[in-house]
N, C-alpha and C positions, 0 to 999 in steps of 0.2 A: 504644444510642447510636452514631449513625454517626463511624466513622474515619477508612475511607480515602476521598480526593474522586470516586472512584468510585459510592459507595454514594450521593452527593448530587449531586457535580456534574457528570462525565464520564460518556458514554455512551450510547446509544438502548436504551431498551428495549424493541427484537429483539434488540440483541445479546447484552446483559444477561440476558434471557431464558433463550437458549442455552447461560448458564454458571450457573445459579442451584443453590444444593443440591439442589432439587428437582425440578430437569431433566436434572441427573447422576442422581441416582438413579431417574427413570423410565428412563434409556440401560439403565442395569443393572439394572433390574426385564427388560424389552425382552430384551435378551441373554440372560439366566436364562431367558426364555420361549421364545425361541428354539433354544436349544439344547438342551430338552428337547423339544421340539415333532422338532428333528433326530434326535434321541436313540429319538422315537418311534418313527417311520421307520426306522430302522436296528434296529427291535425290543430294544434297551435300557429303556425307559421306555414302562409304559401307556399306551394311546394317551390314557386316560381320565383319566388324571394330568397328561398335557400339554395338554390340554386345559384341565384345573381351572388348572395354574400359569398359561395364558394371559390367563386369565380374569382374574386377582386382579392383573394388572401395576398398574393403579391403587390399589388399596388399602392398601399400605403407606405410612406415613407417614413423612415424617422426624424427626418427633419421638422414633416409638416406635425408630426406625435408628439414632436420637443415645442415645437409652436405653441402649440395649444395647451401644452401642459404651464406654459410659461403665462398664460391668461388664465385657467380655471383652478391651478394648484392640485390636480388630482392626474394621478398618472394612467388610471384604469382608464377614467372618462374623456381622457385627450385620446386616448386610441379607442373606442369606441365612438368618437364622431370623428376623427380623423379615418373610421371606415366608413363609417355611414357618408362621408361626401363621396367618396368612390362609388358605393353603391347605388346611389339615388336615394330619393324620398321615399319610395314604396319599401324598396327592400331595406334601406339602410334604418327606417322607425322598427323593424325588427330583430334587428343584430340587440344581442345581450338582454334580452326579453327572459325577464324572472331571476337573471343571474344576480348573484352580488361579486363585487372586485374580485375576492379570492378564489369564487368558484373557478374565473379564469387565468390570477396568477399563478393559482396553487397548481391545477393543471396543466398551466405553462412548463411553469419550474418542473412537474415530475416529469415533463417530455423531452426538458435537460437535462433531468439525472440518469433517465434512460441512454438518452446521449454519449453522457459521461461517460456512464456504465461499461457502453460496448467497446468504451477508449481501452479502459483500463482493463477490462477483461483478457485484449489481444494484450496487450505489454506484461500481464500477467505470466502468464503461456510464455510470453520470449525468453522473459529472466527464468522461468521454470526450466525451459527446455536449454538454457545458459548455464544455470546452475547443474543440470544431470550431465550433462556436456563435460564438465568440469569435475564432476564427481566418478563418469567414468573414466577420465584421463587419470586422475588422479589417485584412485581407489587403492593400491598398494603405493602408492608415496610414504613412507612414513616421516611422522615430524613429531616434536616434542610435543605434547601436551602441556596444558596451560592451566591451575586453580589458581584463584587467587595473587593471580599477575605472578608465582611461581612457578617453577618446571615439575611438571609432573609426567606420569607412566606416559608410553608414546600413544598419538592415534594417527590416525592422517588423513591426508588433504581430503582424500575422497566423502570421507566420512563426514568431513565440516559442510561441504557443500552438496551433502545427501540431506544432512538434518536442515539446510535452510531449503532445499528446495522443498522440502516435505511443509514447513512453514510457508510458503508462498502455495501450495497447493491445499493446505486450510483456509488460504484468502481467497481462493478461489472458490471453494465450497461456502463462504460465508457470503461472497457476491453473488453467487447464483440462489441463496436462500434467501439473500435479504431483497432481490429483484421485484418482486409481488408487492412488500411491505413498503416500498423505497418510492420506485416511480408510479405515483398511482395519480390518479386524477378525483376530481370531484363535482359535482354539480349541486348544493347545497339549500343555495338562498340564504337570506339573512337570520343567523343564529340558526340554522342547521334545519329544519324544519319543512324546508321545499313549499312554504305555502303558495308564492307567488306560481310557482308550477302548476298546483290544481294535483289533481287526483292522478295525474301522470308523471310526476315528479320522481319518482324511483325508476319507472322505464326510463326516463328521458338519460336520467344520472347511467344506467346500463346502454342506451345507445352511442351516447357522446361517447364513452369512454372506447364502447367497440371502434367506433371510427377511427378515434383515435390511437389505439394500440393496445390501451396502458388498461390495468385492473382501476374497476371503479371502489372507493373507500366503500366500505359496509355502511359507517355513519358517521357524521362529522360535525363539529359545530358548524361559526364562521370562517373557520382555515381548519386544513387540513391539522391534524393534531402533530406535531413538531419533534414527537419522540421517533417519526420515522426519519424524519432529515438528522436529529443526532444519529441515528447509527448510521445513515451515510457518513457521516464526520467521524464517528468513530470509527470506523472502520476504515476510511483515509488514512485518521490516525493510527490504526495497526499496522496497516501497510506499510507506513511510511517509519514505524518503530522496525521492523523488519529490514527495511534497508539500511536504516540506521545503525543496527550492529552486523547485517554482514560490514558493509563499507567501515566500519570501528575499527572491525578486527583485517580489514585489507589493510588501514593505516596504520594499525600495533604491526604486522606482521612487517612492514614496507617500512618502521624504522631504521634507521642506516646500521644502528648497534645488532642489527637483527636480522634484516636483510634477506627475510628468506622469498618475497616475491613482490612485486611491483605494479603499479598498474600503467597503462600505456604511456608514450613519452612521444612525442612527435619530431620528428628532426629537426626543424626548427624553433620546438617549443623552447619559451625561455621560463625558467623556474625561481629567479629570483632577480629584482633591480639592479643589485648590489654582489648577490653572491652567484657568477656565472654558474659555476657548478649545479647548481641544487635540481632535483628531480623530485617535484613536490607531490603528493597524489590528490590534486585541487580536485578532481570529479568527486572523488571520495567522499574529500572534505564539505563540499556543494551541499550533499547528499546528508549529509550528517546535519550540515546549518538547516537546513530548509524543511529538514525534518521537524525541526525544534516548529517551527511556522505552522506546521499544519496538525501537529499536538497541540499548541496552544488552541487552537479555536476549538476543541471539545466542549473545553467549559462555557463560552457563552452559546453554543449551540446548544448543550444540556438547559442551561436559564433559559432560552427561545420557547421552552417547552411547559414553560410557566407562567402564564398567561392572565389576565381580570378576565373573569366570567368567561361570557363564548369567543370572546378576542379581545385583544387591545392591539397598539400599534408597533408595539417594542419591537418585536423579533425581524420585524420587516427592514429597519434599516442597515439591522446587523446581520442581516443574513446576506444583504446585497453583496456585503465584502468579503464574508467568511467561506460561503458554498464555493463561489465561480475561484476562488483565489487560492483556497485548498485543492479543489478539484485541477486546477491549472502547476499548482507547484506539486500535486502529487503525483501528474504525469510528466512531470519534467524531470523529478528525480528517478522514477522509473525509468524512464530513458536514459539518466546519467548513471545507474545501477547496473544495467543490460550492458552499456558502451563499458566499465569497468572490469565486469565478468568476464564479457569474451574477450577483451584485450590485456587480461593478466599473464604477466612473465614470473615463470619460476625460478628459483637460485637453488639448485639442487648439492650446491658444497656447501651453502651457509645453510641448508635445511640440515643438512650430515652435522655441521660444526655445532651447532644448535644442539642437536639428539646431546653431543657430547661434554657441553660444554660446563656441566658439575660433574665430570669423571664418573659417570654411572650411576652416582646418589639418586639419580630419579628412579631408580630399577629396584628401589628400595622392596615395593611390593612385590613384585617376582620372586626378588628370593624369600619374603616372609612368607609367601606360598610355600614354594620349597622347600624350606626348612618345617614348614609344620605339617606337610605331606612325608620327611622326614622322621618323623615321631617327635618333635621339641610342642606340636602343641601351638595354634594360633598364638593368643595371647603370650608365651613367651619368646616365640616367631619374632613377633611385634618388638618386644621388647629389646632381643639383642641386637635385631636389626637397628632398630632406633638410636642403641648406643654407639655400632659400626657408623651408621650415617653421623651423628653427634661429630666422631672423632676423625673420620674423614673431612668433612668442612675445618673441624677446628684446624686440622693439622698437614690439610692439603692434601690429602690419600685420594689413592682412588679407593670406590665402594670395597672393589678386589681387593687391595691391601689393608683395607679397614678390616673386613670381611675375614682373612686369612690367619689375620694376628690374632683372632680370636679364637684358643683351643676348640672347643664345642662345635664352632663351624668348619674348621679345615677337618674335625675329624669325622665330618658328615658330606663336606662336597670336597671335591678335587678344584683347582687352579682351573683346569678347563670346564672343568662342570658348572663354576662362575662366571667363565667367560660367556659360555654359550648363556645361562640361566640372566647375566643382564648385558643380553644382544640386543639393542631395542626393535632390531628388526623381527623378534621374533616373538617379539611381547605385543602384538595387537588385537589378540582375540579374534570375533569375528568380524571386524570391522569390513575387511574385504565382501563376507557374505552378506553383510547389513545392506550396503550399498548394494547389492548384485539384489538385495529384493526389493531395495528402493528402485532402482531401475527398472524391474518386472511389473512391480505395481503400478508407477507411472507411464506404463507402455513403450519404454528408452527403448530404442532398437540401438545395441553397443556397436559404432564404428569400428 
């Protein structure tokens, strides 16, 4: 019977893939084979034995792994003789020859985070190339700007989803640096030491690890030391802070008071039990919840990395749940990020209604330019502006008639020289150019 909403409702299966019982246990069938295959080579182990163990990495099962784990209580040593019966007597008294547990979970686990890795790399890239997509559609949109959950000078659309793709392509650069650090491997021995290895223990640790793909650790105790698997988690966790406030600010903006864009709606979706009407932005929302799930587990991943002496057994239980469950919900909200991006509807009268909706008072700064390019002097710029905004809200003016009624100013601009000076279509700076170099830098070919 399914329990957690993983098992039914969260997820893609590739990612799910990658963390399945029985995708852990081909990493460590893999490892076990490798490492006698190294073992070979360095004349420890028949070559004709490492051979046999290579051979058999698909045929254990995890039923007969769950069997045996359920009579000896050790999870390494029920798939270590649940290979050794595949392999026979000769070859199978060689399989894990000098290793301890971890040299082969820890190397398991980084052949899953490598996995992982190459998930989240491609879904990187979509929402990036989502995001520039959208930044060149959008790049002269203009719309109200926002401090403070109040209206301020304009920017637009392009510009907002220029600065997040530029965010999404620092996560890209921090995945590609943290790859070496992240999925590595280990061949150790008990408390770090390599003695049951012999004097070939450092080749053996560089062999395995070539077979296997992955960088071998420099030095390690009994497990791989845990500050690399936090910054996989933290860096979940950043990613998954990044989708969190684009998708924030898709559900501030997709307020009905507000209205200025929407994320997709299917024709027969239904958006509420009770209230036919409603047009909810639940991908958004998804994305926001789920987020919170894969920030929480930083901290005890950080504790993981705090350890008695050369190991204890704490972090092993908690990493069971934290790694594959992070890893699983941080490519699932990637995918409900990406499906949000490219299926966003714009409202281009409620963005207009919007620009307008304090009669100009947001244009505050424009004319306090103006006026202190003028000869009035920034600081007292500031100041009469302030008082025109002040008495426009109090008394329901527009900026222009706050503006006018004040000698000093009408004898410095004209009626239209305020109309043009708070256009907000002409107040964006270079927002258009900004975007036009974010698109050059990230290689956007503009449609």
């Amino acid at each position: 019977m399914a329990i957690h909403p993983i098992e039914f409702r969260y997820g893609t299966p590739e990612m799910k893939a990658v963390w399945t019982e029985e995708a852990k246990l081909r990493k460590l069938l893999l490892v076990e084979a490798a490492l006698a295959r190294a073992e070979a080579e360095v004349g420890i182990v028949p070559k004709e034995c490492a051979r046999i163990i290579g051979e058999n990495v698909d045929k254990v099962s995890v039923e007969r792994v769950r069997a045996i784990e359920d009579e000896i209580s050790h999870d390494m040593m029920a798939v270590v003789l649940g290979f050794a019966e595949v392999c026979g007597e000769e070859a199978g008294k060689w399989i894990h020859y000098g290793a301890t547990s971890n040299d082969i979970l820890d190397t398991g686990l980084g052949l899953q985070l490598k996995d992982s890795l190459d998930i989240i790399e491609v879904k990187l890239q979509k929402l990036k190339m989502a995001l520039l997509e959208k930044a060149d559609a959008t790049k002269t949109l203009v719309t109200a700007g926002r401090t403070h959950g109040q209206l301020a000078v304009p920017t637009t659309y392009g510009l907002r989803f220029a600065i997040w793709a530029m965010e999404v392509s620092r996560h890209q650069e921090r995945l590609s640096q943290m790859r070496s650090r992240v999925a590595v491997g280990q061949m150790s021995g008990a408390v770090g030491t390599q003695a049951a290895f012999g004097k070939d223990g450092i080749r053996i640790k560089e062999l395995t690890m070539s077979y296997l793909g992955i960088p071998a650790v420099t030095v390690s105790s009994q497990i791989i030391q845990r500050d690399r698997h936090a910054e996989y988690m933290m860096f979940l966790a950043g990613v998954a802070s990044t989708l969190d406030k684009i998708c924030l600010e898709i559900r501030l903006m997709q307020r009905s008071e507000i209205g200025e864009l929407a994320e997709g709606f299917g024709k027969k979706q239904v958006g509420s039990s009770t209230m036919p009407h409603k047009r909810n932005p639940i991908n958004a929302e998804q994305v926001c919840g789920l987020a919170r799930v894969v920030r929480s587990y930083v901290e005890p991943a950080l504790q993981n990395n705090v350890l008695w002496d050369e190991r204890d057994l704490t972090n092993s239980s908690c990493e069971r749940v934290i790694i594959p469950e992070a890893s699983i919900l941080l490519d699932h909200i990637l995918n409900k990020a990406i499906r949000v991006i490219t299926g966003l509807t714009f409202y281009p009268e409620n963005i207009k209604r919007n620009l307008n909706v304090l009669r100009g008072v947001q244009m505050s700064e424009a004319v306090m330019i103006a006026l202190a390019n003028r000869g009035f002097g920034r600081q007292k710029a500031h100041e009469i502006v302030r008082e025109a905004s002040m008495k426009a809200f109090e008394q329901g003016l527009t900026l222009k008639q706050a503006l006018l009624e004040n000698p000093e100013i009408s004898a410095k601009l004209t009626p239209a020289e305020v109309d043009m000076i708070t256009d907000p279509e002409g107040y964006i700076g270079t927002a258009v150019e900004q975007v036009e170099e974010v698109l050059r830098k990230e290689g956007y070919k503009t449609k």
